[in-house]
Residue frames as qw, qx, qy, qz and C-alpha x, y, z in Angstrom:
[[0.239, 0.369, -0.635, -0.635, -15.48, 24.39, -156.55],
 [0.872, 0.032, 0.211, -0.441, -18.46, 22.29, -157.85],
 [0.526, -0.340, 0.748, 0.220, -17.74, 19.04, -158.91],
 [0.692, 0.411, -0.151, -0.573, -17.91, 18.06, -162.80],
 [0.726, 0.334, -0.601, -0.005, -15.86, 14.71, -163.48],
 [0.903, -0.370, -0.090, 0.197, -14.79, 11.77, -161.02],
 [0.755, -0.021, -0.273, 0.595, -11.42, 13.07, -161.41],
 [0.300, -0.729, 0.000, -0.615, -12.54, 16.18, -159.44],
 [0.776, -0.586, 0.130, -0.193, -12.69, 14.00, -156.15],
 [0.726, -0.574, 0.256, 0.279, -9.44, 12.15, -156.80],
 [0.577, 0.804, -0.140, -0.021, -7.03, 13.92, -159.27],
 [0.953, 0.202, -0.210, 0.083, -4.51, 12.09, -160.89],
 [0.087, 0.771, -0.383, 0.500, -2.03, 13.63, -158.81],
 [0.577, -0.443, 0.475, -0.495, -3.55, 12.46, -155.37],
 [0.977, -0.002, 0.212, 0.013, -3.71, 8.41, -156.88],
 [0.628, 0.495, -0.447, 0.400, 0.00, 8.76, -158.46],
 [0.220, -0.559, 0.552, -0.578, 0.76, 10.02, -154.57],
 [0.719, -0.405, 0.462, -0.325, -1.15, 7.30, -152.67],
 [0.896, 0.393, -0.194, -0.074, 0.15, 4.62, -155.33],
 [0.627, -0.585, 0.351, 0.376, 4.02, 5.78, -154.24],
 [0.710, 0.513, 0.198, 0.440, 4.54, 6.73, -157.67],
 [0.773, -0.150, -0.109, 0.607, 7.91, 8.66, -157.63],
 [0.237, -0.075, 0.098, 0.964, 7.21, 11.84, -159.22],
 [0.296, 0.404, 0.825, -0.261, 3.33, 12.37, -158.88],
 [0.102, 0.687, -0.056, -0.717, 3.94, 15.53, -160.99],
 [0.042, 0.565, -0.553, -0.611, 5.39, 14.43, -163.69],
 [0.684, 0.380, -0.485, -0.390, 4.18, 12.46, -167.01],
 [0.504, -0.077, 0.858, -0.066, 3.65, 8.04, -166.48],
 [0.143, 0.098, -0.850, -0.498, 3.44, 5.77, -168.87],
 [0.168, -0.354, -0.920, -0.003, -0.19, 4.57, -166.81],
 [0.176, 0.315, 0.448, -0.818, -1.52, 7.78, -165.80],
 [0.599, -0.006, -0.381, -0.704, -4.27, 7.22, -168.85],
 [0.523, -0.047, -0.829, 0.191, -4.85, 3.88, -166.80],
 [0.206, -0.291, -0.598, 0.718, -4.73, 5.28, -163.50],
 [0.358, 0.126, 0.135, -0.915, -7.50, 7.62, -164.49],
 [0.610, -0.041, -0.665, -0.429, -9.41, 5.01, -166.16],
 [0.458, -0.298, -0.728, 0.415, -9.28, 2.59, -162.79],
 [0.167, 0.190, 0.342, -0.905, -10.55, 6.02, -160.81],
 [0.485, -0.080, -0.238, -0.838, -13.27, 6.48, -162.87],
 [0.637, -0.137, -0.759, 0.014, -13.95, 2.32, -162.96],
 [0.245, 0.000, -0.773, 0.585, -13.82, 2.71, -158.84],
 [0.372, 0.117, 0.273, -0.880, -16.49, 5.56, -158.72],
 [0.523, 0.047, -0.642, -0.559, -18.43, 3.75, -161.49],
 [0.648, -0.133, -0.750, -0.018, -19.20, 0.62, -159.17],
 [0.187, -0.003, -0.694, 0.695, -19.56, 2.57, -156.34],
 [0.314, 0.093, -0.014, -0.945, -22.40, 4.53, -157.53],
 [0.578, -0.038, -0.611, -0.540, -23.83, 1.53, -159.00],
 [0.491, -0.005, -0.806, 0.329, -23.45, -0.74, -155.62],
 [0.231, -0.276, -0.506, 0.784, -24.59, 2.42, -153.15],
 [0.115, 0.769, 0.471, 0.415, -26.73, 4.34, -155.51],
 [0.274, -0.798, 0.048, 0.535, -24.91, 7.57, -153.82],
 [0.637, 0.673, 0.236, 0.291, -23.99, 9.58, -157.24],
 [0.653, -0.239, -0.168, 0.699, -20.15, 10.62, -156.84],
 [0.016, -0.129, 0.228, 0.965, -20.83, 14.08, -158.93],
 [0.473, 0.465, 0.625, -0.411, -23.98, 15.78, -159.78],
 [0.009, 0.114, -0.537, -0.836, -25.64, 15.58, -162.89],
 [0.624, 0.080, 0.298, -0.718, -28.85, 15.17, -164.07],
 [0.009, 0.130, 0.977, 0.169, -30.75, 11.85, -165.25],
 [0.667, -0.151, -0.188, -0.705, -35.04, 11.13, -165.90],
 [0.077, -0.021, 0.934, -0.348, -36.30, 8.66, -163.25],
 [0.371, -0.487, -0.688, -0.391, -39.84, 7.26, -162.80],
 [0.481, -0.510, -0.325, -0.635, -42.12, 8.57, -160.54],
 [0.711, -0.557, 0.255, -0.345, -41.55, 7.86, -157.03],
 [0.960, -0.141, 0.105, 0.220, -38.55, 5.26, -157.87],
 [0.638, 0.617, -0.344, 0.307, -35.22, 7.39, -157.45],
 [0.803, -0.554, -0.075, 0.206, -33.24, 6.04, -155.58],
 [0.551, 0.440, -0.251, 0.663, -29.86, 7.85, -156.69],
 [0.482, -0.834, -0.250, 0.097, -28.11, 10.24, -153.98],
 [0.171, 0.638, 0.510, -0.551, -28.56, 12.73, -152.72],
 [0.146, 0.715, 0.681, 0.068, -31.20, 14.23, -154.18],
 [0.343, -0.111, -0.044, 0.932, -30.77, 18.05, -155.64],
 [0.252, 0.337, 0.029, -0.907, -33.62, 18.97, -157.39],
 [0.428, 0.313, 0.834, 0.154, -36.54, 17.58, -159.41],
 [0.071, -0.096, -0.354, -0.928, -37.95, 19.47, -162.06],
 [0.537, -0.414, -0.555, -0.482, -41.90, 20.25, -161.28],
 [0.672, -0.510, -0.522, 0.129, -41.97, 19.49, -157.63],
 [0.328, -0.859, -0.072, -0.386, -41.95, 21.26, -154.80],
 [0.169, 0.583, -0.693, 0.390, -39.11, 21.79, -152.63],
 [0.541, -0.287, 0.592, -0.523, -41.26, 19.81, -149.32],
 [0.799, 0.340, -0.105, -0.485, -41.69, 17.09, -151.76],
 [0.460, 0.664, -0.589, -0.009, -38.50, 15.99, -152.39],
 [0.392, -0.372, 0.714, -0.446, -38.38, 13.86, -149.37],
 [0.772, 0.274, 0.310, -0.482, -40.79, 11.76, -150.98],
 [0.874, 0.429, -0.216, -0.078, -39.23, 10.53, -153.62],
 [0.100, 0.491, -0.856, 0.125, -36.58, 8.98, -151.50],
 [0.550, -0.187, 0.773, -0.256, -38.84, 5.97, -150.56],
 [0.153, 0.276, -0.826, -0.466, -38.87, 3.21, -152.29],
 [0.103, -0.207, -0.910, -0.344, -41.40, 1.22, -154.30],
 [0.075, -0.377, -0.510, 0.770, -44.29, 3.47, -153.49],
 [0.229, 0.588, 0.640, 0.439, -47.07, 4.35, -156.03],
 [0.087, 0.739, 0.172, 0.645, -46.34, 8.10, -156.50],
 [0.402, -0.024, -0.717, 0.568, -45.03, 7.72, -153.24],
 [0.346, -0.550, -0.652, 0.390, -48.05, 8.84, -151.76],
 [0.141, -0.293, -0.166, 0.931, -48.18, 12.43, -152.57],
 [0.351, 0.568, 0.642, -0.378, -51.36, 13.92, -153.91],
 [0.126, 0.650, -0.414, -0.624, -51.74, 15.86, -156.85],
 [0.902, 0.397, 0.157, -0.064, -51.44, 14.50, -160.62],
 [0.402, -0.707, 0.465, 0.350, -47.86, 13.66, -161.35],
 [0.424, 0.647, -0.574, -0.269, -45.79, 12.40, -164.59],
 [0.976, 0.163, -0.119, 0.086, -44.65, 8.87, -165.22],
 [0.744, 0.172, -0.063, 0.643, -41.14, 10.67, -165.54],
 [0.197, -0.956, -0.219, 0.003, -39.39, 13.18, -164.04],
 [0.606, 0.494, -0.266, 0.564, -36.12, 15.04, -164.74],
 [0.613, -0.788, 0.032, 0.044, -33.98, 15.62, -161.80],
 [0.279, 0.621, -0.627, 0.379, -30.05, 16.29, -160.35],
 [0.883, -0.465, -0.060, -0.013, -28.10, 14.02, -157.97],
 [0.805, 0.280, -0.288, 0.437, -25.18, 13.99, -156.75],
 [0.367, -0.813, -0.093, 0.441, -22.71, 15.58, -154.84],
 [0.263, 0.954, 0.020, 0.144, -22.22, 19.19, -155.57],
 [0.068, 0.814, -0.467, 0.339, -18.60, 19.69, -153.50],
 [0.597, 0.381, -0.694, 0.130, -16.06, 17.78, -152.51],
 [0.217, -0.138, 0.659, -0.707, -16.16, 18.62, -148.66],
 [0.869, -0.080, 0.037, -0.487, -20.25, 16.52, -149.39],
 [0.742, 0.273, -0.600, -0.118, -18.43, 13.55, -150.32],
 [0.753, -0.620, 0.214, -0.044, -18.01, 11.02, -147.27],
 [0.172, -0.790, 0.588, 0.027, -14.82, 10.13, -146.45],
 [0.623, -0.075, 0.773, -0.094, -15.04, 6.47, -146.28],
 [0.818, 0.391, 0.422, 0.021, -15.97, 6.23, -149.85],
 [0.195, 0.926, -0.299, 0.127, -13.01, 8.28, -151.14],
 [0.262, -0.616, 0.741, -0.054, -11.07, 6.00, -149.17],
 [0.812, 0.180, 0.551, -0.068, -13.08, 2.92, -150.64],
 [0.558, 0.813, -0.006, -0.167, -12.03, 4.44, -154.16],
 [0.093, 0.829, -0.550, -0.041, -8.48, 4.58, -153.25],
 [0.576, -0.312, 0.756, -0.016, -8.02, 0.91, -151.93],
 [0.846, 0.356, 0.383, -0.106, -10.01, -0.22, -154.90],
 [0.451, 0.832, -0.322, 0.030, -7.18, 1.39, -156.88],
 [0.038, 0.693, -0.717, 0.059, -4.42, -0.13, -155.39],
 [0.607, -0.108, 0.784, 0.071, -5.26, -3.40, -155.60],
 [0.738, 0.646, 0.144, 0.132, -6.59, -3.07, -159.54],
 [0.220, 0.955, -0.168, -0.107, -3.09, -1.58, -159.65],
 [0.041, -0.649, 0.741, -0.166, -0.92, -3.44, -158.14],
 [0.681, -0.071, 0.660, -0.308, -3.04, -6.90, -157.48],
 [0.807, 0.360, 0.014, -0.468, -4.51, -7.30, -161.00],
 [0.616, 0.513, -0.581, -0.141, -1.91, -9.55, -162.59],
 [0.247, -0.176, 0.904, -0.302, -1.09, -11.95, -159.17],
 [0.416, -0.137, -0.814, -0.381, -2.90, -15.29, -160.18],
 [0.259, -0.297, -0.796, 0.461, -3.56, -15.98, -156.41],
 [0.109, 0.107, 0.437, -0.886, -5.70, -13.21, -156.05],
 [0.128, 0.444, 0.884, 0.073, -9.80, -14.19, -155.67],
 [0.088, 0.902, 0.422, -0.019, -11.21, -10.78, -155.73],
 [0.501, 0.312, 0.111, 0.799, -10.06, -7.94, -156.99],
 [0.254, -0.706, -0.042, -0.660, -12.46, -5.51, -154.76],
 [0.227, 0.230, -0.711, 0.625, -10.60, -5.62, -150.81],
 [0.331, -0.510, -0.759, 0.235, -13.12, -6.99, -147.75],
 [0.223, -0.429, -0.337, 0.808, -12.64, -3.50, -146.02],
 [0.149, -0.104, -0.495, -0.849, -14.21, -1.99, -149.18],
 [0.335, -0.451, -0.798, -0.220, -17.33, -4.31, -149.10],
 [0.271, -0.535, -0.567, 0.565, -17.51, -3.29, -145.29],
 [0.016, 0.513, 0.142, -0.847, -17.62, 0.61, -146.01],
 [0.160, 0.010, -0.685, -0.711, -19.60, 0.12, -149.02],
 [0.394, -0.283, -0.858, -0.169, -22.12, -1.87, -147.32],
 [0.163, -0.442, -0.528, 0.707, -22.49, 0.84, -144.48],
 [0.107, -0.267, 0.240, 0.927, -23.26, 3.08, -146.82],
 [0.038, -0.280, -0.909, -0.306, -25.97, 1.03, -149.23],
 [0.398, -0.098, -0.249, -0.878, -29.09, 2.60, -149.84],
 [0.874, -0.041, -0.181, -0.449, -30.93, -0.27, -151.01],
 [0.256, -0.455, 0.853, -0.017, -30.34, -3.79, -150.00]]
């Protein structure tokens, strides 16, 4: 099943379940919350990793997209496409007369694309906005082990 919405990859079921909420089935006063925080998790991954959790489509300049992965570009050629993963590259080098802009898809298409490790970065980030956010003592609100599998992951640096 393709994917259309962050809660595709973790539906509010599966975070009421890893939360230990009691009945994962059944109607919470936070499950408009708890989907909010999902989204919020994917949000800041995507932005942090450029790795786009679901595909959709977006207009990029010319040789600078760096989203991922890469489905299709609109105009270009399928042996092309490689090309516009490198970065800062006037027209990254490919011949030809190209646009300024170029409409394209990114993301992943199915769940089984999605790496584990950021699916599991999603979930931690949820349980500590869930359960951390209101402790005074706490300095960050996004867990070390996150950073780590977040930072393996990074595109750009």
């Amino acid at each position: 099943m393709p994917l259309t919405s962050y809660l595709d990859i973790i539906p509010l079921e599966r975070a009421k379940m890893y939360l230990r909420i009691d009945d994962p089935t059944e109607a919470h006063p936070d499950d408009s919350e708890i989907e909010s925080m999902i989204k919020g998790a994917f949000r800041f991954i995507e932005r942090y990793i450029n790795h786009i959790m679901y595909a959709r489509d977006f207009t990029g300049h010319t040789g600078r997209i760096y989203n991922y992965p890469l489905n299709s570009i609109t105009g270009v050629n399928e042996a092309d496409l490689s090309h516009y993963y490198q970065r800062n590259m006037d027209k990254c080098g490919i011949s030809g007369s190209y646009p300024d802009t170029v409409d394209y898809n990114a993301g992943y298409l199915e769940l089984e694309d999605v790496p584990d490790d950021l699916i599991q970065a999603a979930l931690q980030m949820l349980k500590v906005w869930y359960f951390e956010s209101e402790k005074q003592v706490n300095s960050t609100l996004i867990p070390i082990s996150v950073m780590q599998s977040l930072d393996q992951n990074r595109r750009f640096v």
